[in-house]
N, C-alpha and C positions, 0 to 999 in steps of 0.2 A: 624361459627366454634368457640367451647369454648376454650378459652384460659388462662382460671382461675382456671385450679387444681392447688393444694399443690400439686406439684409433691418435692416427694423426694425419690425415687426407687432407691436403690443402693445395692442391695439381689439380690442371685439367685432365691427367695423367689417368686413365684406365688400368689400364695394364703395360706390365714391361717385364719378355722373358729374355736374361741377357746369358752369354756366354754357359748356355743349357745344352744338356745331354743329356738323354735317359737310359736311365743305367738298368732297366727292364730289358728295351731291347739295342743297346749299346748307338743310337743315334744320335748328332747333334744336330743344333736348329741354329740358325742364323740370329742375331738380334731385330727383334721385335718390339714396336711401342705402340702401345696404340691410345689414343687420346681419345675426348670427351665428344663424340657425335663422329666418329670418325668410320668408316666401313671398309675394313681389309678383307682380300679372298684370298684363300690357300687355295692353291691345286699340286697334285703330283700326283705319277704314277703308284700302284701298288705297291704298297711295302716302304712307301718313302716317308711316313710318319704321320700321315695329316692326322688321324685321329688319335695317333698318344701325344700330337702336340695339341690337343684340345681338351684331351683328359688333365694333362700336365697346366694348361692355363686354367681349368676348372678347379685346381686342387681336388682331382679325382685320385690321379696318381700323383705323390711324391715321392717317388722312387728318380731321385734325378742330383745331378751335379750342378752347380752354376744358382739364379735366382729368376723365379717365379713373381709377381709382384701385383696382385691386386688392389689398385687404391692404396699403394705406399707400405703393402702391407704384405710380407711375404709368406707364401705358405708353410712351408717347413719350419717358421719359429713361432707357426700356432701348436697349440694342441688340436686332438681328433675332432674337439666339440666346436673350439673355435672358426676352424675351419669350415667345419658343415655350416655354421650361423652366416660367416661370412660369405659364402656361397650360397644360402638359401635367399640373405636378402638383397645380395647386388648384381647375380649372374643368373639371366635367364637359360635354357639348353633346351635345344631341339635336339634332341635323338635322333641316331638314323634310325633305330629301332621303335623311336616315338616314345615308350614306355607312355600308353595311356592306362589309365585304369578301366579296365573291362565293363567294370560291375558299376563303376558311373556314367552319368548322364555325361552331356558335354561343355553343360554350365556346370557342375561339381567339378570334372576334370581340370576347367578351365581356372577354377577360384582355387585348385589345390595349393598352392603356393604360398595364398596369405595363410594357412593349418600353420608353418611353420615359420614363418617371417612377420611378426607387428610392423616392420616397416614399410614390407610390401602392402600388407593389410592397409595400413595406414594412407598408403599413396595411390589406390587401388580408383581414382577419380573416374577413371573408364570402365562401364561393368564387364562383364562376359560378353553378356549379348552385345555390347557396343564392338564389342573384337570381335567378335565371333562374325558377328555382320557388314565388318571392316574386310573382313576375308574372306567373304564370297559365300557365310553358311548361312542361309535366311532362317529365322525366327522357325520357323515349323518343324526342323529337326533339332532344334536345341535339347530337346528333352529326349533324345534318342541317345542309345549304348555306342562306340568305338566300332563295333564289330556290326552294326547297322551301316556304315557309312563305307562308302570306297576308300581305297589308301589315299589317294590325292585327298581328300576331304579332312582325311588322319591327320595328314600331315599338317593340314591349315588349323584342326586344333591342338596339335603342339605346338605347333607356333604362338598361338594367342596363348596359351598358356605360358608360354617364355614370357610373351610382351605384357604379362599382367601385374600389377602392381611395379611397372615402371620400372624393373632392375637396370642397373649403370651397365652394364654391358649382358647381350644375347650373343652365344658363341652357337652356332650351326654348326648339325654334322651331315651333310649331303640332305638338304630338307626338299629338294626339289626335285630327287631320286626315281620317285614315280610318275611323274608328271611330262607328258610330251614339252616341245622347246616352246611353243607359245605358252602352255599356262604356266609353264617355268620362270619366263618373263614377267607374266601376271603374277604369278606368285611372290615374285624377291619385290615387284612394284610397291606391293600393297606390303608387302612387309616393309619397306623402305620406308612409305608412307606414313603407317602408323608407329614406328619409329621416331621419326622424325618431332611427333609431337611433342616427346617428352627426352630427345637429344640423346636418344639412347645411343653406344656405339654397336661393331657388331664385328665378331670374326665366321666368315663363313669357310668352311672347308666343301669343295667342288671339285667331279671330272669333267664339268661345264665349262668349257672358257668362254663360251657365249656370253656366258653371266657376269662377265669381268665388267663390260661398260656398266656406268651409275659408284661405281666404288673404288675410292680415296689410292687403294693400293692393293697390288698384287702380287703374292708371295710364291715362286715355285716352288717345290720341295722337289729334289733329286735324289733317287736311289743312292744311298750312301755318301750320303753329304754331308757336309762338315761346316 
């Protein structure tokens, strides 16, 4: 376990990516802040960045200009290890891809997170099954594989896996992709919901603008925009 951040967090401050551009694929993003329970939505067209500006808030990718800042803490003046710690224990991720684990169940899947974070581990007061059951999956398939369950079903155990051991901010990437417009709604509800408990914030990237009501703030992103 790392025990060598600079920590010095003492904001309600989340996150803040200011005067950013990524120099992967030559975009810049607007200034961004996002605070402590707060729930922002990106939308834009194809190609307008919404997911390398959420790699970029994840410290997935640092390939970029300007400042990144999680919890007061920028990514580019960690090292490789520091950054993955800093990200395992205070940023949940929905994937649009999901990345479940195959070959586990869906309470394993769902606890994977405290494997790698004592804080999550530590703060973990909500079990699987309390999530898992917060989001619509009852107790009788908990013990079932990823590949037993529909995509919409998927996608509600990514989710609880983001919201598990309480990380300071879950960043979404299209998590409501498969899902018709009612249980879309259902779905960001109960996500919102169990949220809420523990004041988590939340950046959702969406081609939804349905979904815009319930959240703080809403970000377009435009095809080559500055």
């Amino acid at each position: 376990m790392l025990t060598s951040l600079p920590w010095r967090w003492q904001t309600d401050r989340m996150l803040i990516c200011s005067n950013l551009t990524s120099l992967r694929v030559d975009i810049s993003f607007p200034t961004i802040e996002v605070t402590e329970g707060q729930r922002i939505l990106i939308s834009g067209a194809s190609g307008s960045g919404k997911s390398t500006l959420l790699n970029l808030m994840a410290g997935l990718d640092t390939n970029y200009n300007g400042q990144v800042q999680l919890l007061d803490l920028d990514w580019n003046a960690l090292t490789a290890a520091q950054r993955q710690q800093l990200r395992a224990d205070h940023i949940g991720i929905i994937f649009q891809s999901l990345n479940l684990i195959p070959y586990l169940d869906l309470i394993d899947n769902v606890e994977l997170p405290a494997r790698f974070s004592a804080i999550r581990r530590k703060a973990a007061d909500r079990s699987a099954t309390e999530l898992l059951d917060r989001l619509g999956l009852p107790a009788r398939i908990h013990r079932r594989k990823p590949d037993q369950l529909s995509l919409g079903q998927r996608q509600r155990v990514a989710a609880a896996r983001a919201l598990y051991g309480a990380p300071k901010l879950i960043l979404a990437d299209e998590p409501t992709s498969a899902l018709d417009s009612h249980n879309a709604q259902r779905f960001i509800d109960l996500l919102t919901e169990s949220m809420n408990l523990d004041n988590q914030s939340l950046v959702m990237v969406t081609h939804d603008l349905s979904l815009a009501t319930g959240f703080d703030r809403h970000i377009h992103l435009d095809v080559g925009h500055a």
